[in-house]
RODO-2510 file (C-alpha; in nm, 4 decimals, decimal comma):
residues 557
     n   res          X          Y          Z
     1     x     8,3370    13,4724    16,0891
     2     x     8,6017    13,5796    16,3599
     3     x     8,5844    13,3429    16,6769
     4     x     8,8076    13,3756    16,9187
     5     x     8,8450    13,0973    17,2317
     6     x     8,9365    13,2389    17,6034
     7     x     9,0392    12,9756    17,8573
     8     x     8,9966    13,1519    18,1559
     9     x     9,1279    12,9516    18,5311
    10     x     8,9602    13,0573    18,8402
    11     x     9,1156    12,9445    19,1543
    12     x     8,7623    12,8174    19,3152
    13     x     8,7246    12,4355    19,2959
    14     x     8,4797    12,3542    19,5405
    15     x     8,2059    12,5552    19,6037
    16     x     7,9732    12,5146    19,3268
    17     x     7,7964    12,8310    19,4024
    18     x     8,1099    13,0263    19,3394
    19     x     8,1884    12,8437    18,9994
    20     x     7,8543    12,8471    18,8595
    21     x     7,8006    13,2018    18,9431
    22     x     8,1053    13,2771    18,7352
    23     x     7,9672    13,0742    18,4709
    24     x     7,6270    13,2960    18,4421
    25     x     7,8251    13,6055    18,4218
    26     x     7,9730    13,4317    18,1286
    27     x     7,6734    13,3209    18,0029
    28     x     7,5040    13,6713    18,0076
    29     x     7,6971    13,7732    17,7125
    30     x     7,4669    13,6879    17,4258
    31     x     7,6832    13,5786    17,1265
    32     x     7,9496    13,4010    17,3657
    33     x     7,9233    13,0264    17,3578
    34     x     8,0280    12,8536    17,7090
    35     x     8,1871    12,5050    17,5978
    36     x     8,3105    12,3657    17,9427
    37     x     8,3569    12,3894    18,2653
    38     x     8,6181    12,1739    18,4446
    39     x     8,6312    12,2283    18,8178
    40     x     8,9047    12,0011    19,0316
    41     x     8,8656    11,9587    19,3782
    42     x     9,2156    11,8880    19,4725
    43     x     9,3530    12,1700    19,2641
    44     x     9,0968    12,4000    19,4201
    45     x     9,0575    12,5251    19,0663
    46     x     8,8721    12,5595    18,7733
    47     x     8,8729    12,6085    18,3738
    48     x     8,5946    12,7451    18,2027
    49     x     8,6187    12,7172    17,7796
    50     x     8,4492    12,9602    17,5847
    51     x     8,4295    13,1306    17,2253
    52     x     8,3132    13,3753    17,0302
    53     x     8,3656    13,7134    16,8020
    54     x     8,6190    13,8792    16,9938
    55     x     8,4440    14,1581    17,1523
    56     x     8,1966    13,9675    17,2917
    57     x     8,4773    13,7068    17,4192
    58     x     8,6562    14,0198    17,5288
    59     x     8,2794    14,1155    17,7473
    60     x     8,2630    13,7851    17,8743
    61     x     8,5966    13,7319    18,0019
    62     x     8,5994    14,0925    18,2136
    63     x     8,2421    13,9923    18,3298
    64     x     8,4060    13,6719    18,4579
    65     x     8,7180    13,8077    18,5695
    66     x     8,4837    14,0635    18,7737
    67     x     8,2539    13,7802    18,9164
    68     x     8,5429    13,6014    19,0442
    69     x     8,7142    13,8899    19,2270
    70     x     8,3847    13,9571    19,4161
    71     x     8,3695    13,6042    19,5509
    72     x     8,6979    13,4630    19,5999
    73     x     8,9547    13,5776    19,8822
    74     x     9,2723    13,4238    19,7928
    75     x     9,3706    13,4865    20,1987
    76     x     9,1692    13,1634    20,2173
    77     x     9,2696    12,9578    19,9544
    78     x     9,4644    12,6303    19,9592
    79     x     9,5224    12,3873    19,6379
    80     x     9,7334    12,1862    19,4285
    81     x     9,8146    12,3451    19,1691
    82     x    10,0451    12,6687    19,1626
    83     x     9,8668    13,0535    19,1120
    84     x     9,8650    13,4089    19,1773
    85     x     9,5096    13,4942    19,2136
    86     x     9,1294    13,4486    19,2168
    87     x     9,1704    13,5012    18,7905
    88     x     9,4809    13,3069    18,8077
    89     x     9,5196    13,3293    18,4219
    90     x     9,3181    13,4158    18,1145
    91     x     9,4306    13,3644    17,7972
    92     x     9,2792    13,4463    17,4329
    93     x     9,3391    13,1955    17,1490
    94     x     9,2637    13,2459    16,8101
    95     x     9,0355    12,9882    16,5969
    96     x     8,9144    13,1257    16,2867
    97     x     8,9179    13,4563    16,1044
    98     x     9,1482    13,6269    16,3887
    99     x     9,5271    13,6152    16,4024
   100     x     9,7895    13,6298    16,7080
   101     x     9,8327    13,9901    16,6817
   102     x     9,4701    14,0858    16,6961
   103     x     9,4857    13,8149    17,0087
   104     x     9,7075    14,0111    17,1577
   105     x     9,5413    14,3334    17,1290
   106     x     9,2488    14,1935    17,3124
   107     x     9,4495    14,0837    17,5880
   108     x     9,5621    14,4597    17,6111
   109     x     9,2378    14,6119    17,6164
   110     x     9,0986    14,3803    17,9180
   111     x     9,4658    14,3985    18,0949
   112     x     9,3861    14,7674    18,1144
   113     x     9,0193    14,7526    18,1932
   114     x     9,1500    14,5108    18,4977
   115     x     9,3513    14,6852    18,6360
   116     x     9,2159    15,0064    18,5885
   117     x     8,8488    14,8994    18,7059
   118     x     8,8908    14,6387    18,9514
   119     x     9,2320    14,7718    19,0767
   120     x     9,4161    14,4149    19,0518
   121     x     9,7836    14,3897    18,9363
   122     x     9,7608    14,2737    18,5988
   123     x    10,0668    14,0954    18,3950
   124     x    10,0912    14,0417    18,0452
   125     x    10,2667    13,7022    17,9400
   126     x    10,3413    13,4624    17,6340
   127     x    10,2851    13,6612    17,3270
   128     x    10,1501    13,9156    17,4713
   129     x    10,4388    13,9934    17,7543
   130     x    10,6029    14,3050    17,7815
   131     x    10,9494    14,1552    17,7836
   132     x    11,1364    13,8342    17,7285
   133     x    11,1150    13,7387    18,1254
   134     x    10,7555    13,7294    18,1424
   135     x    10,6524    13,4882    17,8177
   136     x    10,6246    13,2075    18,0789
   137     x    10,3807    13,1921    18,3180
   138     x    10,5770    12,9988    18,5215
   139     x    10,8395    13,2396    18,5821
   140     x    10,5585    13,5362    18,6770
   141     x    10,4068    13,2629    18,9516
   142     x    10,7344    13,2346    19,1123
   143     x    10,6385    13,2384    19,4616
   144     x    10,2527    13,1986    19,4051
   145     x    10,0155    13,4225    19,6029
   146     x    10,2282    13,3986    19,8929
   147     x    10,5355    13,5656    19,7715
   148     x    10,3291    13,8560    19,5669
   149     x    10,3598    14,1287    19,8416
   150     x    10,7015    14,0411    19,8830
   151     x    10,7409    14,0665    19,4721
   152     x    10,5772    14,3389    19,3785
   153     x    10,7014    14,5619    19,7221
   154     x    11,1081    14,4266    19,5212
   155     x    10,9817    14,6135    19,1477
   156     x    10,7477    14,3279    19,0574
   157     x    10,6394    14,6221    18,8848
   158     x    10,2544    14,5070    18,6943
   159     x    10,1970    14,5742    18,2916
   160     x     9,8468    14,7151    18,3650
   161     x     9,7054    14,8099    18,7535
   162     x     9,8360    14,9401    19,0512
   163     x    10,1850    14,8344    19,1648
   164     x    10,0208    14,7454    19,4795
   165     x     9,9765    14,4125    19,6572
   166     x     9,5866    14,2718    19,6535
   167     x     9,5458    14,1081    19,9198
   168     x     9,2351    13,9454    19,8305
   169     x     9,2362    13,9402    19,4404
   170     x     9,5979    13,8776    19,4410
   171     x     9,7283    13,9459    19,0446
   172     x     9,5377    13,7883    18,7051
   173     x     9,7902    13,6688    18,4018
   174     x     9,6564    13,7964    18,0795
   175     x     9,7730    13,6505    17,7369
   176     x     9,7735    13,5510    17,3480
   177     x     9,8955    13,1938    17,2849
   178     x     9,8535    12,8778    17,0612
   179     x     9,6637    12,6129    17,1788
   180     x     9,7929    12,4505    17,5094
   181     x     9,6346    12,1089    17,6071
   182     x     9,6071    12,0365    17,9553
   183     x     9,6954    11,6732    17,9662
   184     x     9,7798    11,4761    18,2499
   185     x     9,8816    11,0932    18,2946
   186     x     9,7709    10,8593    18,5737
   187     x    10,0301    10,6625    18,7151
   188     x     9,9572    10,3203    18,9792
   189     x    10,0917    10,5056    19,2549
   190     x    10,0490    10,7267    19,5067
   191     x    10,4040    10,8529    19,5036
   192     x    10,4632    11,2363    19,4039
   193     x    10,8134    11,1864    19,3932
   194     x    10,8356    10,9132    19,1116
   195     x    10,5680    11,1100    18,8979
   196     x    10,7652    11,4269    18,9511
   197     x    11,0744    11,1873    18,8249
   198     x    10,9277    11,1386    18,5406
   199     x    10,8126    11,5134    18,4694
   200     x    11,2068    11,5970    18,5009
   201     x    11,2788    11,3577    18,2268
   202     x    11,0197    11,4518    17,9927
   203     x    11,0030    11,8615    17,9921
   204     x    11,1509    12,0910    17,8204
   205     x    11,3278    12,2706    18,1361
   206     x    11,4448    11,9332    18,2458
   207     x    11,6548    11,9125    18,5748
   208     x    11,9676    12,0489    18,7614
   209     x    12,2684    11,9021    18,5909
   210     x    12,4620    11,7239    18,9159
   211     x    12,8038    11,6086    18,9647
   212     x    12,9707    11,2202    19,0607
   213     x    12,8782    11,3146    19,4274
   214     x    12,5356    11,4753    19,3532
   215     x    12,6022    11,7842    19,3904
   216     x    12,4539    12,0900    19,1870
   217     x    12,6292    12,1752    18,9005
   218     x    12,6395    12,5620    18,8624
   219     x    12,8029    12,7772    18,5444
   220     x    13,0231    13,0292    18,6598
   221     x    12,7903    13,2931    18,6999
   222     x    12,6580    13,0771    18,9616
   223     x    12,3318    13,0172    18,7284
   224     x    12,2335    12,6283    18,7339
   225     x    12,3128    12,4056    18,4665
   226     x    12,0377    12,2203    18,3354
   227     x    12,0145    11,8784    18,1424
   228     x    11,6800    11,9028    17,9227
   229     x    11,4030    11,6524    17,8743
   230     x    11,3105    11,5059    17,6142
   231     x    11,0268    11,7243    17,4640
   232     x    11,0282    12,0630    17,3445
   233     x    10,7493    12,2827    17,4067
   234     x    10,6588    12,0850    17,7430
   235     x    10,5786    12,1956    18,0865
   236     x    10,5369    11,9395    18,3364
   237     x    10,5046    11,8445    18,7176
   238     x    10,4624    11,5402    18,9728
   239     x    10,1744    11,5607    19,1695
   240     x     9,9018    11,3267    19,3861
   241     x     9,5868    11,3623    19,3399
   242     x     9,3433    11,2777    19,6821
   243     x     9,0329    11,2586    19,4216
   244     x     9,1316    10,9874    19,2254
   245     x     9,4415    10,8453    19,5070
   246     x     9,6833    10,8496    19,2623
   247     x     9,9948    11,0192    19,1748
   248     x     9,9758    11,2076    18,8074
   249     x    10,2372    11,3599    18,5438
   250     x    10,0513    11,7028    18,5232
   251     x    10,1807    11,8473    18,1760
   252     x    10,1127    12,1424    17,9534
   253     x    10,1757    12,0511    17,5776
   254     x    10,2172    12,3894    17,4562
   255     x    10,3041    12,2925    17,1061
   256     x    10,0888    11,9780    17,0049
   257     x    10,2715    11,9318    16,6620
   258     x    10,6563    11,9115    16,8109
   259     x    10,5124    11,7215    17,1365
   260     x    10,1908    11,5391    17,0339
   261     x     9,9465    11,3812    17,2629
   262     x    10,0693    10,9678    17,1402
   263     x    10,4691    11,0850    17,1619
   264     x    10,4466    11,2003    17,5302
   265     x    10,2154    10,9405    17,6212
   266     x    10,4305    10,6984    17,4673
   267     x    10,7626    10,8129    17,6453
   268     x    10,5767    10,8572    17,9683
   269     x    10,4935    10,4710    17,9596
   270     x    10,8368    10,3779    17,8955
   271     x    10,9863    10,5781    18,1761
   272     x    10,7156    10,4368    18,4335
   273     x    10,7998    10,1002    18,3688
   274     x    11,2181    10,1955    18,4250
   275     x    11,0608    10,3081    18,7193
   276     x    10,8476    10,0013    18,8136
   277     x    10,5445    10,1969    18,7242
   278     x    10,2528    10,1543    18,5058
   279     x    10,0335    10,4079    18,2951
   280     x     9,6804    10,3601    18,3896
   281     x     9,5781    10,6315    18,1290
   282     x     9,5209    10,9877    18,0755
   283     x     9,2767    11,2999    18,0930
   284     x     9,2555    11,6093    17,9016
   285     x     9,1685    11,8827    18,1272
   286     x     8,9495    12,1292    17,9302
   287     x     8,9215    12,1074    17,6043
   288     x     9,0911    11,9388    17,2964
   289     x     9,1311    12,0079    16,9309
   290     x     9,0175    11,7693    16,7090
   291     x     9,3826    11,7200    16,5186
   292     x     9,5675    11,6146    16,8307
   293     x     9,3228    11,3177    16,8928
   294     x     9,3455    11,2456    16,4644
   295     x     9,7434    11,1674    16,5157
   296     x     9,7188    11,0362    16,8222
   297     x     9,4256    10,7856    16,6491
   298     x     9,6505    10,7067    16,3295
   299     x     9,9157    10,6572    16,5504
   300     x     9,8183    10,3765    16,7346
   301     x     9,5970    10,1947    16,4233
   302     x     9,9483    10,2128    16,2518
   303     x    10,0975    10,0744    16,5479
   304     x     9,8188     9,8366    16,5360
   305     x     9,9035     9,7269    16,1503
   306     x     9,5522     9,8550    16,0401
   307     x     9,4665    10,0548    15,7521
   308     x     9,4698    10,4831    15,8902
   309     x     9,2186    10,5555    15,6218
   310     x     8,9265    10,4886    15,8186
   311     x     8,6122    10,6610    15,9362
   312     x     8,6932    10,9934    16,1860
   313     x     8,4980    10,8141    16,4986
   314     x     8,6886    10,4829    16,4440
   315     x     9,0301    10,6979    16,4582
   316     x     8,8527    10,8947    16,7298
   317     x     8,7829    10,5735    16,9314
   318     x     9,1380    10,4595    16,8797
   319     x     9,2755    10,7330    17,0581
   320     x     9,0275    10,7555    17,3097
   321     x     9,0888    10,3469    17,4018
   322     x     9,5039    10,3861    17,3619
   323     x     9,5371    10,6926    17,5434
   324     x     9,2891    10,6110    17,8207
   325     x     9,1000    10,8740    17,7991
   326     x     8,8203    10,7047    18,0296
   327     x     9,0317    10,6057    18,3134
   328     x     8,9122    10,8504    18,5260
   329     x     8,6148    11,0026    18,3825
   330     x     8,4118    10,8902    18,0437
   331     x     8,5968    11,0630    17,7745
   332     x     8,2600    11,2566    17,5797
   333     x     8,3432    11,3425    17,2362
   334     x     8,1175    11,6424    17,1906
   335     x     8,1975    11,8083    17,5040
   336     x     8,5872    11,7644    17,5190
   337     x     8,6721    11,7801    17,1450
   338     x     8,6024    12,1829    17,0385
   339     x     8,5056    12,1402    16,6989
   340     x     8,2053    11,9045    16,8014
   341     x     8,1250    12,0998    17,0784
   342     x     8,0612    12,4219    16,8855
   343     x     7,9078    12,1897    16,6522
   344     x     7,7313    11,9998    16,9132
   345     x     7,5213    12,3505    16,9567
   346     x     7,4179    12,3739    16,5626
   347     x     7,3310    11,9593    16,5406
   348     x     7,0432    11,8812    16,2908
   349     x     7,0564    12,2258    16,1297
   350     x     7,2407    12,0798    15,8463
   351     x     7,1543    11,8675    15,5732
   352     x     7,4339    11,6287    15,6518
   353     x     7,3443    11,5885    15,9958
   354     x     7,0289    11,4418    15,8798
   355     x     6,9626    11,0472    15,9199
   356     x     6,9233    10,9234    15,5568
   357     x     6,5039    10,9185    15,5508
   358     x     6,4682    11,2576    15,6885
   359     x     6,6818    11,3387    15,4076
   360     x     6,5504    11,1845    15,1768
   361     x     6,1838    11,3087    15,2882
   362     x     6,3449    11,6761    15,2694
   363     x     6,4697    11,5847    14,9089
   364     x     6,1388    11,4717    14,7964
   365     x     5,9470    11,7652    14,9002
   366     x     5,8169    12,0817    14,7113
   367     x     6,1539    12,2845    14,8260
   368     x     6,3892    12,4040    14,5851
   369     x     6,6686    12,3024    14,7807
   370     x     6,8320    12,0581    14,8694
   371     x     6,7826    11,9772    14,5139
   372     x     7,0358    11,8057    14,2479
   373     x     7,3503    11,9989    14,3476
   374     x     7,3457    11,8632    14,7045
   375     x     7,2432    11,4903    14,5733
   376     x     7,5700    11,5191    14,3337
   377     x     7,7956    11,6006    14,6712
   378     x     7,5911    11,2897    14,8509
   379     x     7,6495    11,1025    14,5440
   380     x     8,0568    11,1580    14,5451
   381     x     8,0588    11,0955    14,9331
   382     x     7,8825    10,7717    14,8060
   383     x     8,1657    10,6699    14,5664
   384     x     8,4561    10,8021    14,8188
   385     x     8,2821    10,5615    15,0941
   386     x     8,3137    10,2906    14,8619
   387     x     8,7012    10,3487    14,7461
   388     x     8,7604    10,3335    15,1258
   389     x     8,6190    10,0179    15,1742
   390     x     8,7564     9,8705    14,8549
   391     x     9,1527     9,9468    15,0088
   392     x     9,0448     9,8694    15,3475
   393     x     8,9493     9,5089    15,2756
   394     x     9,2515     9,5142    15,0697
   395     x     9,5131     9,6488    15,3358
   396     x     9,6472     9,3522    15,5791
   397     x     9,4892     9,0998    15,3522
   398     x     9,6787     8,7595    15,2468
   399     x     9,8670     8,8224    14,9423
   400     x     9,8457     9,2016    14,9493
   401     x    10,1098     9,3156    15,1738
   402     x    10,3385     9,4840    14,9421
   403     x    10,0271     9,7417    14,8782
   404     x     9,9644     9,8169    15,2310
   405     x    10,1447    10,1781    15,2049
   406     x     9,9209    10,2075    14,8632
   407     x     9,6031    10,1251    15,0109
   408     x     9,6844    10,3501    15,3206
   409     x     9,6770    10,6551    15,0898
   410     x     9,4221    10,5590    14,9054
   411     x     9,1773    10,5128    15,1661
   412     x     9,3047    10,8025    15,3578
   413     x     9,2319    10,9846    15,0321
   414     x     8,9053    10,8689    15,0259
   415     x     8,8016    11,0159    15,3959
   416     x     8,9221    11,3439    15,2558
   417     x     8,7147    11,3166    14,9314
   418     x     8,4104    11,1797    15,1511
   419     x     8,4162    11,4552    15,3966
   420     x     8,4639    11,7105    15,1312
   421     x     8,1461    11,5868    14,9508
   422     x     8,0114    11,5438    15,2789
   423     x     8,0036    11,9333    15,3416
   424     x     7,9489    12,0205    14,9960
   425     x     7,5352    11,8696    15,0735
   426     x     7,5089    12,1741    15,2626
   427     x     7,6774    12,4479    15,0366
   428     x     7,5067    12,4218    14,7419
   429     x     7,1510    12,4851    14,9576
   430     x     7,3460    12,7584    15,1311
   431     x     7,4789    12,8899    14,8128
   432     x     7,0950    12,8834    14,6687
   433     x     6,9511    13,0595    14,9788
   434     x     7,2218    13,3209    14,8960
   435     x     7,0354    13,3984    14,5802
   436     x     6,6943    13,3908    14,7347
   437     x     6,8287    13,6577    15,0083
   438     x     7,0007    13,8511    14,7523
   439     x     6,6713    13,8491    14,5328
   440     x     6,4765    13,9959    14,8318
   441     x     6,7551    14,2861    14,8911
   442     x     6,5463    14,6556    14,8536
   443     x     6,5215    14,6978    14,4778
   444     x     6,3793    15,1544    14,5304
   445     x     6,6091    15,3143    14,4208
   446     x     6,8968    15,3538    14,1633
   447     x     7,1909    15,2476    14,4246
   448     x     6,9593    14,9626    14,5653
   449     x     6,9493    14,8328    14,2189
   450     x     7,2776    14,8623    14,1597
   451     x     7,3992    14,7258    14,4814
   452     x     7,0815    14,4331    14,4444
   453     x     7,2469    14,3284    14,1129
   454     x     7,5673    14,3133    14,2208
   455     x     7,4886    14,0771    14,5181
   456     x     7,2472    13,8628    14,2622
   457     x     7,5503    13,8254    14,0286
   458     x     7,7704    13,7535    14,3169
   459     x     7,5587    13,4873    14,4550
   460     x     7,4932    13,3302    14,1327
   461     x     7,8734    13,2383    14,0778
   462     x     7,9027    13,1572    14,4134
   463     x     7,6305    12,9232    14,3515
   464     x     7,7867    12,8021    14,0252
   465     x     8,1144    12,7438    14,2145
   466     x     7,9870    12,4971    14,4595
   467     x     7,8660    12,1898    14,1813
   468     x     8,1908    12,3331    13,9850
   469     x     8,4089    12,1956    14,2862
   470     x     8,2002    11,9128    14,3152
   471     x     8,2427    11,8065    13,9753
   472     x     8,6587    11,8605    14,0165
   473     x     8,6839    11,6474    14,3099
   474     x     8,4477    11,3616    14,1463
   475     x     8,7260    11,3107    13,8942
   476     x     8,9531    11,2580    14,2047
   477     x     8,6886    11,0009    14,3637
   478     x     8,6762    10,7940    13,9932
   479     x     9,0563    10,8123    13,9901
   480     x     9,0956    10,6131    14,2703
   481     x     8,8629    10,3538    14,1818
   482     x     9,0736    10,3630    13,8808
   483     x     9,3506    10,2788    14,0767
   484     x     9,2022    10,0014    14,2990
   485     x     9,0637     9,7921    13,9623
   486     x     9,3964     9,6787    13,9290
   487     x     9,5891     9,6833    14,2552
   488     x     9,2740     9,6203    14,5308
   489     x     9,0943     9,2955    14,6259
   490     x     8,9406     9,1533    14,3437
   491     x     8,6314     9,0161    14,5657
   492     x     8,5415     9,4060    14,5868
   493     x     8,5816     9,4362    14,2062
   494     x     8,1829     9,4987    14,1884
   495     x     8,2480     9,7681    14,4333
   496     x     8,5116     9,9337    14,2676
   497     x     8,2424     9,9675    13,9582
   498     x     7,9767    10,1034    14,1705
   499     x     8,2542    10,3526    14,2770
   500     x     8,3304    10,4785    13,9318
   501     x     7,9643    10,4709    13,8469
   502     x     7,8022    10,6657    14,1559
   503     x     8,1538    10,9013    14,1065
   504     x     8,0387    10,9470    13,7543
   505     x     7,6521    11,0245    13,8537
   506     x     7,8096    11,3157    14,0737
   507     x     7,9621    11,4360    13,8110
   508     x     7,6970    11,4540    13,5557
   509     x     7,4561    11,6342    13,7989
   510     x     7,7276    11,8518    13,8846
   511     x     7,7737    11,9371    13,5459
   512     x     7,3938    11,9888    13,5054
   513     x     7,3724    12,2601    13,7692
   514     x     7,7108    12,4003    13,6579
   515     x     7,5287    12,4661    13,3167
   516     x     7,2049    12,6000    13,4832
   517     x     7,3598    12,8397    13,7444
   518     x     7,5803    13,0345    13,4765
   519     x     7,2426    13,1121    13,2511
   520     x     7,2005    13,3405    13,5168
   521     x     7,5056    13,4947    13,4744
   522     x     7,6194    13,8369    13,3306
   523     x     7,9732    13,7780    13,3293
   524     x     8,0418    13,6052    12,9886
   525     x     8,4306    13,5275    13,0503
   526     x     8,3411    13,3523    13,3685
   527     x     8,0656    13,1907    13,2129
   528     x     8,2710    13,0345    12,9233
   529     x     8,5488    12,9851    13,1297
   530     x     8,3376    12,7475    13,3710
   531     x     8,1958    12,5810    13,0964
   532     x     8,4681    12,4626    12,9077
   533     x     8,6357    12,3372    13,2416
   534     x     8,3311    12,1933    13,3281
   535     x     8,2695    12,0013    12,9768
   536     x     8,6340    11,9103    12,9935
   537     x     8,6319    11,7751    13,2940
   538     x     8,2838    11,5778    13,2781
   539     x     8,3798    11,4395    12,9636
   540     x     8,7264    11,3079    13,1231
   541     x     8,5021    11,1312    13,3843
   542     x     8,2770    10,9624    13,1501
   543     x     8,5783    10,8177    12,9670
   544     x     8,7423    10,7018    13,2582
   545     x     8,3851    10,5391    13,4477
   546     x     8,3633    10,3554    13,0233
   547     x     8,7139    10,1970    13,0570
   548     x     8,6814    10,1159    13,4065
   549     x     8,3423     9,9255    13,3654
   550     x     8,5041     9,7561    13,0809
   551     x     8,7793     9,6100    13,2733
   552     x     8,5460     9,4720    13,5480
   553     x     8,3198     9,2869    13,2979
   554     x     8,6420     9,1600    13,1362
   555     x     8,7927     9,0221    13,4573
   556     x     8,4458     8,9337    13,5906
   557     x     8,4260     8,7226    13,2812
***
């Protein structure tokens, strides 16, 4: 499926009329999901989050961009943070199924339908800009509202809309980027001049490069000479905040993997206290990826001296309590982090979702599915669980130091075996109610056959596919219980058995519905193709869970 994420920033911060009027029109796009809404009072300004297929985004975002030029004057508005107009900017990000070009095409279409329908000066910027000068939005704000007229009356000419100043929409910024986190830290003062110190330091722009007597240094095209920060892909500012009475480091991380969340937090800290300063913690304005927060997690439980290969909510929690998430406002998983907010809106629709006796009651009844293909995948996140715990009490133990790398990967591997499993509960039903759908398909006439058939076979493999995988990755899950017999705490030896045994279980069920799927299938080379893997493979298990239980009676004994 194609979703597509616009981040949309209305300069209204206040009146809650205003911003949740803008929210319905939002709303009234059926198929549009509304994630967040982030209003600050100080910045007079607000972010609304929401996704998507892209035309409907696309709907949504005019429908918003429309609400907000009907309500806000920007002859009237005062706050914080720098902007243009009543749509200050709107950006479209892609998140699954959609690239950056076809990201850029939307913004386009709806810089067009702007400017052509609500007659406001439109620019195109980051990858969507026109030209080179106008990838950064901070170099089309120059001025802010203020100096528009001026701007635009100089050959400020607009991408999209009339080359005329609005006096009361002022101009919208319409984009394609990556995602940016809005991140800012909270400092212990009150002093915009220190935080803006440190934003100097730390951004990519950096500062004017001065001479012995402090003068500006200037090359000889009279341009200013700058001396960089220390991040790349950073935009940052000084600012205080009358909310929270308290100075911040305001920064956009437009790249999280060459400036991640831990490394600018880290090197914020250290140039507070040159500066006398302490971090208090952090917010994330908007929302957050889930990856960000994972480094940021593993960071500091390495840091720490702990074992990374841990649950997802204990790395999660990590983060959260290092970076300070909290300080301000309590950090909510499922409405800051995307992925669990879009998730957040399907909750207890899925199998894994389920606590283990509603499962289990589900199992047990007189439905076809979930049925042995899903208890296989529940089975291998059973034996994964296990490996974890096995290296975890084994990592930082007395005695076991020289395998704390070892038992790092190992568990890490683990989580990635345990959420694989973990998923694969729900694609083998999925995969089943694929054949039931493609059973029902019209069956009257000669095409409808044909085309019926075609789906059946289709879904059939698919469904054969699903315990396939499961059976590959269950010879991963008894290899590393293979591994820890030898090299992991020996007090979790009866673990390490149940690993290889309940990896081994998976298996053989997988195997099972492997064989009973492809008796539905046409295709004889994929058939015997599958099922020579799949004996291969099973067989290889079996062998391995035989030796393994053999050296933990031996060393039991």
């Amino acid at each position: 499926m194609q979703l597509v994420e616009c981040v949309p920033n209305f300069s209204e911060g206040r009146n809650q009329k205003t911003i949740e009027s803008i929210a319905e029109s939002i709303r009234s796009i059926s198929g549009v999901d509304l994630l967040d809404i982030d209003p600050g009072k100080s910045t007079n300004r607000t972010v609304y989050t929401f996704v998507g297929p892209p035309e409907l985004v696309l709907e949504a975002a005019y429908q918003g961009i429309a609400r907000a030029a009907s309500l806000i004057d920007m002859r009237e508005h005062q706050g914080a943070h720098p902007r243009i107009g009543a749509t200050d900017v709107c950006p479209f990000i892609p998140v699954s199924g959609i690239d950056m070009a076809q990201c850029v095409e939307l913004a386009k279409r709806l810089g067009k339908r702007v400017g052509d329908e609500l007659g406001i000066p439109v620019y195109l910027y980051a990858e969507a800009a026109s030209t080179d000068d106008r990838k950064n939005l901070a170099d089309i704000r120059t001025g802010e509202y203020e100096g528009l007229n001026k701007r635009i009356t100089n050959g400020f000419k607009p991408d999209f809309g009339p080359s005329k100043f609005n006096a009361a929409s002022g101009a919208t910024v319409i984009g394609a980027r990556q995602f940016l986190i809005a991140y800012n830290i909270n400092l212990n003062t009150k002093s915009q001049k220190l935080a803006n110190e440190i934003a100097l330091n730390i951004r990519e722009a950096g500062r004017a490069k001065r001479d012995a007597e402090g003068n500006i240094m200037r090359e000889a095209n009279g341009s200013i000479i700058k001396v960089p920060g220390c991040f790349k892909s950073i935009k940052a500012v000084g600012w205080y905040v009358e909310e929270y009475k308290q100075a911040q480091v305001s920064i956009n991380i437009v790249d999280y993997h060459q400036a991640s969340l831990h490394q600018v937090f880290d090197e914020v800290c250290k140039q507070a206290e040159k500066l006398g300063l302490r971090v208090t913690g952090s917010e994330i304005v908007g929302l957050v990826p889930l990856e960000p927060i994972i480094m940021a997690g593993k960071h500091y439980l390495a840091k720490q001296g702990r074992c990374i290969g841990v649950p997802e909510n204990e790395i999660i929690n990590t983060a959260i309590l290092s970076l300070g998430l909290s300080d301000l406002t309590p950090f909510d998983i499922n409405k800051k982090i995307i992925e669990f907010s879009i998730m957040n809106k399907t909750k207890n629709k899925f199998l894994k979702d389920l606590p283990v006796t509603h499962f289990l009651d589900e199992l047990s009844s007189d439905s076809a599915a979930p049925g042995g293909g899903s208890t296989a995948a529940l089975c291998g996140a059973l034996s994964a669980s296990l490996s974890s715990m096995v290296a975890n009490l084994t990592h930082g133990k007395k005695g076991f130091e020289k395998s704390n790398d070892l038992m790092n990967n190992i568990a890490s591997q683990a989580q990635k075996l345990k959420v694989y499993f973990r998923e694969a509960i729900d694609a083998d039903t999925q995969a089943f109610n694929q054949i039931v759908k493609a059973r029902c398909l019209p069956k009257d006439t000669e095409t409808q056959k044909s085309d019926r058939d075609k789906a059946i076979e289709e879904a059939n493999k698919e469904a054969t596919l699903v315990p396939f995988k499961v059976l590959e990755k269950s010879y991963n899950a008894v290899e590393l219980a293979e591994e820890l017999i030898e090299k992991g705490n020996p007090n979790a030896l009866s673990d390490v058995s149940s690993a290889s045994i309940i990896a081994n279980a998976a298996a053989q069920s997988a195997y099972y519905n492997v064989l009973i799927n492809i008796a539905a299938i046409n295709d004889k080379n994929f058939c015997n193709e599958i099922k020579t893997k799949s004996s291969e493979i099973a067989n290889k298990i079996h062998e391995k869970t035989d030796k393994i239980h053999k050296q933990v009676v031996a060393r039991l004994k």
